[in-house]
N, C-alpha and C positions, 0 to 999 in steps of 0.2 A: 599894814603889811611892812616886813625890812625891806630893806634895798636890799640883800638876798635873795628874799622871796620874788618882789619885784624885778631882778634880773635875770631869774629863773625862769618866769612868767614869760619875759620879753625876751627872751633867750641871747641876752647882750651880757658883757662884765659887772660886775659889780661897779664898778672905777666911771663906766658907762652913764649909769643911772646917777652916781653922783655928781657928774658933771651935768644928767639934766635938770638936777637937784641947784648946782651952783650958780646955771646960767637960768633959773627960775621956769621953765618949760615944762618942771615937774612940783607942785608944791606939796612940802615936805612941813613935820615938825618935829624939832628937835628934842628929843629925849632924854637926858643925861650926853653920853657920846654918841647915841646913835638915831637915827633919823627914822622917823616911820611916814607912810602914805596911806591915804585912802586910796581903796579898791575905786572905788566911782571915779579917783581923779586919773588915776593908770587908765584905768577905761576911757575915760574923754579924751585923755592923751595921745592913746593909741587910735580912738577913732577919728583925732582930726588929721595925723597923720597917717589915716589908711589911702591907699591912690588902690585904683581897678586895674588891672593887670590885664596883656592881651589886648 
């Protein structure tokens, strides 16, 4: 996926996802200038950061 598509997904900025790109919380590879993700890792990401609400 881009960090586009990924901050679309995760409904945050782009600038967002690079910074969890930067600070390694997201691992990324680097393509020429642009960065892609696997779907599986977005998903573990966002499932270790889900909390239960209420």
């Amino acid at each position: 996926m881009t960090v586009a598509e990924v901050a679309a997904n995760m409904r945050v900025s782009t600038m967002t996802v690079y910074r969890l790109i930067q600070s390694r919380d997201l691992p990324a590879v680097r393509i020429g200038k642009s960065y892609r993700l696997r779907e599986s890792d977005v998903d573990g990401y966002l499932a270790s950061r889900y909390t239960q609400a209420g």
